[in-house]
FINULO-818781 format. One record per residue (C-alpha): residue number from 1; y negated, z negated, x negated. Coordinates in Angstrom, 3 decimals. Layout:
<atoms>
> n, c2, c3, c1
> NUM, Y, Z, X
...
</atoms>
This chain:
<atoms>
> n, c2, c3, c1
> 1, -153.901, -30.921, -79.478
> 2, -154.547, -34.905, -78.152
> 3, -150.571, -34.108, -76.676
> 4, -149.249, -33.489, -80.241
> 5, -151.152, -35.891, -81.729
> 6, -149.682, -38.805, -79.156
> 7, -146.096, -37.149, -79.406
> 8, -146.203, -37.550, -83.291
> 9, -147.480, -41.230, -82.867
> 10, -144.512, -41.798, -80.552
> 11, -141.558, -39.889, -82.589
> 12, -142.652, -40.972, -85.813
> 13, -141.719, -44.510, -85.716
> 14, -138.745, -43.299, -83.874
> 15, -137.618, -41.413, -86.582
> 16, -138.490, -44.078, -89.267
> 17, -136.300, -46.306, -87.578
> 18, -133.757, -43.808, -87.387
> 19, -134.234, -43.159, -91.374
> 20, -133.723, -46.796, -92.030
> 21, -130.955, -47.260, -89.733
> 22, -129.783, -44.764, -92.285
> 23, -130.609, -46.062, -94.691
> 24, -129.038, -49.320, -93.662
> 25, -125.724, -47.806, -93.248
> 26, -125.555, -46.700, -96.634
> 27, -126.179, -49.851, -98.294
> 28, -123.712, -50.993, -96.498
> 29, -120.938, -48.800, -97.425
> 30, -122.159, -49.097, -101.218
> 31, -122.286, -52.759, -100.847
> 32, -118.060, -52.658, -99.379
> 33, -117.626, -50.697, -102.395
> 34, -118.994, -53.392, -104.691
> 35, -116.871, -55.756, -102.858
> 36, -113.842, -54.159, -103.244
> 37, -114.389, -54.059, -107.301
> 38, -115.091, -58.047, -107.265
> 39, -112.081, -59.074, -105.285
> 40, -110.014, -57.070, -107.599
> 41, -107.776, -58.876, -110.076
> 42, -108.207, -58.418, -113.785
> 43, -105.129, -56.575, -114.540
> 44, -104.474, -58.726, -117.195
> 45, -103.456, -61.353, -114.908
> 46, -100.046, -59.301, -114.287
> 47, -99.575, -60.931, -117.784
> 48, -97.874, -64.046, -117.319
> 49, -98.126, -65.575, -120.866
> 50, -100.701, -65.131, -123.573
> 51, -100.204, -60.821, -123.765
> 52, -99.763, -59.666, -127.429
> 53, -102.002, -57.939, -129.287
> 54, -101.136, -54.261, -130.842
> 55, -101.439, -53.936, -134.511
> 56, -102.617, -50.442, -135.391
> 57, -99.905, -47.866, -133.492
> 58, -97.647, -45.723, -135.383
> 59, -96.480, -44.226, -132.142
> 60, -92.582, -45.140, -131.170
> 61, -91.875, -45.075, -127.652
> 62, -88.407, -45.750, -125.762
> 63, -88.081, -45.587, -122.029
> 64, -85.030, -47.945, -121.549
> 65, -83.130, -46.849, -118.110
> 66, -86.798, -47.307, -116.317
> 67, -86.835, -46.475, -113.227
> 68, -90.329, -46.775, -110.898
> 69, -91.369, -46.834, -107.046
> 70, -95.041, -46.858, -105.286
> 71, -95.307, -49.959, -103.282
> 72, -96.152, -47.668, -100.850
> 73, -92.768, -45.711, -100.947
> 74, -90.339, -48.261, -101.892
> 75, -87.283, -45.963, -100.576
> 76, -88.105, -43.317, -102.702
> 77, -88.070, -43.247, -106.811
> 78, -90.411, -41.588, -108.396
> 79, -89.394, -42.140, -111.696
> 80, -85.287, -42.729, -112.000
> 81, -83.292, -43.878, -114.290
> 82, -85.840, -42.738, -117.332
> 83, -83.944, -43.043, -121.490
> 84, -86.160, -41.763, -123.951
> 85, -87.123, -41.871, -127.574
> 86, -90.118, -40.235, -128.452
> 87, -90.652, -40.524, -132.604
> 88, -94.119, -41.565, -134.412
> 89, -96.036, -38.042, -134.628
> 90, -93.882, -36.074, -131.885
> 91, -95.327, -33.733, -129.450
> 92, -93.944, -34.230, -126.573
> 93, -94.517, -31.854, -123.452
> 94, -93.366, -32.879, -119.965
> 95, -93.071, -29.990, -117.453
> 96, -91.832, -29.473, -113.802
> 97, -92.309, -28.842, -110.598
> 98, -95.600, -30.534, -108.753
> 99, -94.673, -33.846, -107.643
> 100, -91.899, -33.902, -110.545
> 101, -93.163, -37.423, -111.932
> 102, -95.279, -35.813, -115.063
> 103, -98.281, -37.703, -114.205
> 104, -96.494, -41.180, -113.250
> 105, -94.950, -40.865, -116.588
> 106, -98.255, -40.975, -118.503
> 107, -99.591, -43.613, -115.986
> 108, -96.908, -45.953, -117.209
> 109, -97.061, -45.137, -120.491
> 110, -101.029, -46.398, -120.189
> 111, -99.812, -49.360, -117.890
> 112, -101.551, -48.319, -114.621
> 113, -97.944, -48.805, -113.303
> 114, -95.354, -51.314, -114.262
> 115, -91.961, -50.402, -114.102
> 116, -89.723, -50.833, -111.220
> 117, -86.625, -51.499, -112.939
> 118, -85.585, -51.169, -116.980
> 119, -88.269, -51.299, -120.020
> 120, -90.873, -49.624, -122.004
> 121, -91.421, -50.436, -125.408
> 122, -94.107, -49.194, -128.105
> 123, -93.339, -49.633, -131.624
> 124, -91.308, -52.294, -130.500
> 125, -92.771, -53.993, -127.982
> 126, -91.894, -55.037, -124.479
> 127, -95.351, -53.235, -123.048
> 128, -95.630, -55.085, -119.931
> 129, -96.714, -57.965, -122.631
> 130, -99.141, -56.289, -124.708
> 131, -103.051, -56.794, -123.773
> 132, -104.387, -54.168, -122.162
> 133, -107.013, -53.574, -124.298
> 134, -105.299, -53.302, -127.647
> 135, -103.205, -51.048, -126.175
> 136, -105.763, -48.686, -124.647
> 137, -108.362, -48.713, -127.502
> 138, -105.499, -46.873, -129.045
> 139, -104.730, -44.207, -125.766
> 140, -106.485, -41.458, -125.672
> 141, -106.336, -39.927, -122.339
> 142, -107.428, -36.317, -121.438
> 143, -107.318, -35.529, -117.582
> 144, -107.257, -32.807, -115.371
> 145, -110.434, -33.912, -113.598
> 146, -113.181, -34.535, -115.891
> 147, -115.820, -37.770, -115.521
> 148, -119.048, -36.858, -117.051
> 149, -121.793, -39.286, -116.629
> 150, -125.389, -38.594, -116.507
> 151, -126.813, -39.063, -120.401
> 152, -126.741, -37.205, -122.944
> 153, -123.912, -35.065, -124.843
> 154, -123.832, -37.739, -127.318
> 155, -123.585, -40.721, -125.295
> 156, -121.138, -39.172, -123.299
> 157, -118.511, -38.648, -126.152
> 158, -119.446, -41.630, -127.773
> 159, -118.584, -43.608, -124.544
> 160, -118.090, -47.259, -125.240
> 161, -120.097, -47.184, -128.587
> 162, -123.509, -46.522, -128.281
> 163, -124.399, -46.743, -131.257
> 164, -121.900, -44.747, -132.793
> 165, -122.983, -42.552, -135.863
> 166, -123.733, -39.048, -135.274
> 167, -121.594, -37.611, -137.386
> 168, -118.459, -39.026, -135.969
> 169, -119.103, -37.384, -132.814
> 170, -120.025, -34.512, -134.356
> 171, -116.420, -34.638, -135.852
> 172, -114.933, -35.154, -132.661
> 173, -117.024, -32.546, -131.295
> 174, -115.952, -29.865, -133.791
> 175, -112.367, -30.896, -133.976
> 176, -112.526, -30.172, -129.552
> 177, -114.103, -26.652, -130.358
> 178, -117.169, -27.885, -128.523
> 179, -119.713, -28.152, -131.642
> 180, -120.932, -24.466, -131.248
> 181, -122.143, -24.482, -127.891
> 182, -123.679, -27.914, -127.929
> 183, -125.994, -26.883, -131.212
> 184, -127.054, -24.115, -128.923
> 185, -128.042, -26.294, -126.191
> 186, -131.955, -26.793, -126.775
> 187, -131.535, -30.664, -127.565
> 188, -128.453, -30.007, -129.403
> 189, -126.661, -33.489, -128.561
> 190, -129.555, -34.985, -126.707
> 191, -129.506, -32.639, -124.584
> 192, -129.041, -34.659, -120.728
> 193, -125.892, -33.085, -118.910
> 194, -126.829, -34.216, -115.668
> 195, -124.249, -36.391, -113.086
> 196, -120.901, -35.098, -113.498
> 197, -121.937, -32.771, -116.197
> 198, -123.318, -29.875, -113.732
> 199, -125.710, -28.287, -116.036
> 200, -122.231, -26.980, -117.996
> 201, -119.551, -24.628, -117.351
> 202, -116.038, -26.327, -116.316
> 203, -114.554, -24.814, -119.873
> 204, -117.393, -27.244, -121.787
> 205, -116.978, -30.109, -119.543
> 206, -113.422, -30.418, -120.672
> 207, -114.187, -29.529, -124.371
> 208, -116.235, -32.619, -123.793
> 209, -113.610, -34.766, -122.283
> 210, -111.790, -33.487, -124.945
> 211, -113.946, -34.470, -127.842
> 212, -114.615, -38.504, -126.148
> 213, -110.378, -38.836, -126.459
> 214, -110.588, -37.781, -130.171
> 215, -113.545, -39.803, -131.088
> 216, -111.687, -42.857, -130.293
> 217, -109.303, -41.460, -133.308
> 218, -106.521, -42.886, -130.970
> 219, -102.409, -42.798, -132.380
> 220, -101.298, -41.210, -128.831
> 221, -102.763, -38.766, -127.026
> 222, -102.436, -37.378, -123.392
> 223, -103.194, -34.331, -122.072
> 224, -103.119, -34.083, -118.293
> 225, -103.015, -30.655, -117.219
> 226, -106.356, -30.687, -119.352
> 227, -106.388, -27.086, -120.542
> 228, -105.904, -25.560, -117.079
> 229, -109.478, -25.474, -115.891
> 230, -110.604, -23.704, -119.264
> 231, -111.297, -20.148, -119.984
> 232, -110.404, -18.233, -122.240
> 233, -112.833, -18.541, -124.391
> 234, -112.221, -22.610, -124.680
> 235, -108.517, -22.234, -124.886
> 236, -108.990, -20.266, -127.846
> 237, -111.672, -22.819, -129.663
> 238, -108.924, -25.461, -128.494
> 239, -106.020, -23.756, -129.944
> 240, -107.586, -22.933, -133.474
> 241, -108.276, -26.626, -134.113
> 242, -104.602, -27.448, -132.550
> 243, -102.348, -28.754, -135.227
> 244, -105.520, -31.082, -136.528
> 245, -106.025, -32.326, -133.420
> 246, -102.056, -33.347, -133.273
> 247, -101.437, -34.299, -136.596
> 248, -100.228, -37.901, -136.695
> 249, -100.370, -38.458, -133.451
> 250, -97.838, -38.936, -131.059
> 251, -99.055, -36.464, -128.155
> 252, -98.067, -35.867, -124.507
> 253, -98.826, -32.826, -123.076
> 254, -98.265, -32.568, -119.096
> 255, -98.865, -28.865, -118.107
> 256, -98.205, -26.593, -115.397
> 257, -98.605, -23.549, -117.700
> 258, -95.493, -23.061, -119.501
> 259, -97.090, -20.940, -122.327
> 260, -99.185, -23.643, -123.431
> 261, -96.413, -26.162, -124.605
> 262, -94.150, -23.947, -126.638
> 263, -94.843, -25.317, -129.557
> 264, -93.585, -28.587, -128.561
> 265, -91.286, -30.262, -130.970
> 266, -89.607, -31.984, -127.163
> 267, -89.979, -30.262, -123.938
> 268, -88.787, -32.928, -120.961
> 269, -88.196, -31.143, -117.858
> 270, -88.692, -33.763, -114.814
> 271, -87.231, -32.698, -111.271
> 272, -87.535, -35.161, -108.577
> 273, -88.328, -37.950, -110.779
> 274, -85.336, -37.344, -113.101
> 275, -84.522, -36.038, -116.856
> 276, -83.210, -32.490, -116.207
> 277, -83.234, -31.027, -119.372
> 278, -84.657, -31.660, -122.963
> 279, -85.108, -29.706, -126.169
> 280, -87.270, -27.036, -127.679
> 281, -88.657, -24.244, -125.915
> 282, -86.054, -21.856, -127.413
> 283, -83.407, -24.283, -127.272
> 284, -83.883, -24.127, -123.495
> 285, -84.725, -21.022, -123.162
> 286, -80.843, -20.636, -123.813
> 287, -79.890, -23.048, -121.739
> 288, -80.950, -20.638, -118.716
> 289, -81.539, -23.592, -116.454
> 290, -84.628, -24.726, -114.748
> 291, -87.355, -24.603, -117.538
> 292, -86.294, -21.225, -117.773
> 293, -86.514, -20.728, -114.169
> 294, -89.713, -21.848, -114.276
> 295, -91.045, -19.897, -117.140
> 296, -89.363, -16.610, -115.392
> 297, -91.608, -17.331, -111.945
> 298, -94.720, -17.646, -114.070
> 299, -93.854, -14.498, -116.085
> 300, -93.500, -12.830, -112.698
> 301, -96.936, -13.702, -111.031
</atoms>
């Protein structure tokens, strides 16, 4: 008994200090992390002049020859030689093989990247000299990995505004098919979701993600491969509230599912980094070349 007693007073500091060591070592990774955020430039800086502020969006984008490279692949294009006109209130669906471009497309589009070579413009303007801010107050972005923070339903769609009025994010919460199942939640809105959102399915999380893009009521909207981690059951509370939730909006849909952009009024198939094909779904379903190569593989699995 004395023996266990005098081994506890020995290891137990030991393992205190070993705790706090720990301890230590975490701090210090957290406190690199902060580090990293401070020494980063405000991207506005990539602004030489005074940027230009949108005026409400009506949606008219042109890709003028762009073409764009990662710094960290400078031999290699992942974007070439890009002309496009996509019209105030088009949906627009942009399809292809993984590592196609889809996603650098929309990253350019929000000004993550700038382009490599040739121009961008949005109703006009140059958008390498529009502030970032005007321009993505009016972006609403849905992607394929959700970001739920710990807080309630509410504050979670109302993201930015926290003191937005209820009933607009009940709006955007109904127009995402995501009302029903909140109001059954025992706190309705209030109800806490946890980091990450882990008290929901992955179907609601995106609803959710879903409804925060709408509430913003933004002029373009992209979808990035959002609708692939829903079920059925979500698809189908998605797809009922469809045209409302693209009506007079200029919407990008990137998907991997084929099915899910046929209603498209411009399908733009990307393969490696290039315009392959355009046009409706039927319209290249005619063509018999590689979107319809691609719809015949995922007929066949």
């Amino acid at each position: 008994m004395a023996f266990n007693v005098l081994v506890g007073n020995v290891t137990g500091p030991i393992l205190s200090i070993i705790d706090l060591l720990d301890d230590f070592q975490q701090a210090n990774i957290a406190l690199e992390r902060l580090t990293d955020v401070y020494d980063t430039k405000p991207e506005e800086d990539l602004v030489k002049k005074a940027p230009i502020h949108l005026p409400a969006l009506r949606g008219h984008i042109v890709f003028q020859n762009m073409t764009f490279r990662y710094p960290t692949r400078p031999d290699r294009n992942a974007l070439q030689n890009i002309n496009l006109e996509i019209h105030p209130g088009q949906t627009v669906a942009l399809v292809g093989r993984s590592g196609a471009g889809k996603t650098t497309f929309a990253s350019i589009l929000l000004r993550m990247h700038a382009p490599s070579e040739g121009k961008v413009y949005l109703d006009g303007y140059d958008l390498e000299q529009v502030s970032l801010s005007s321009l993505r107050s009016q972006v609403g972005v849905v992607p394929q990995e959700v970001t739920l923070f710990s807080g309630t339903i509410r504050e979670n769609i109302a993201f930015g505004r926290p003191n937005a009025p209820l009933d607009e994010v009940v709006g955007a919460a109904m127009l995402a098919g995501a009302h029903d199942f909140i109001t059954a939640l025992p706190l309705g809105y209030e109800t806490v979701i946890g980091e990450r959102g882990q008290s929901l399915s992955g179907g609601q999380r995106q609803r959710i993600a879903i409804a925060r893009a709408l509430f913003k009521k933004p002029r373009i909207l992209i979808f990035d491969e959002a609708t692939s981690a829903l079920d059925n059951e979500s698809e189908r509370a998605i797809q009922q509230n469809l045209d409302r939730i693209l009506k007079d909006r200029t919407t990008f849909i990137i998907a991997h599912r084929l099915s899910t952009v046929r209603h498209a009024d411009l399908i733009v198939v990307l393969d490696q980094g290039v315009i392959v094909e355009t046009g409706t779904h039927y319209s290249l379903m005619q063509q018999r070349g590689l979107y319809y190569y691609l719809n015949s593989q995922q007929l066949d699995q």
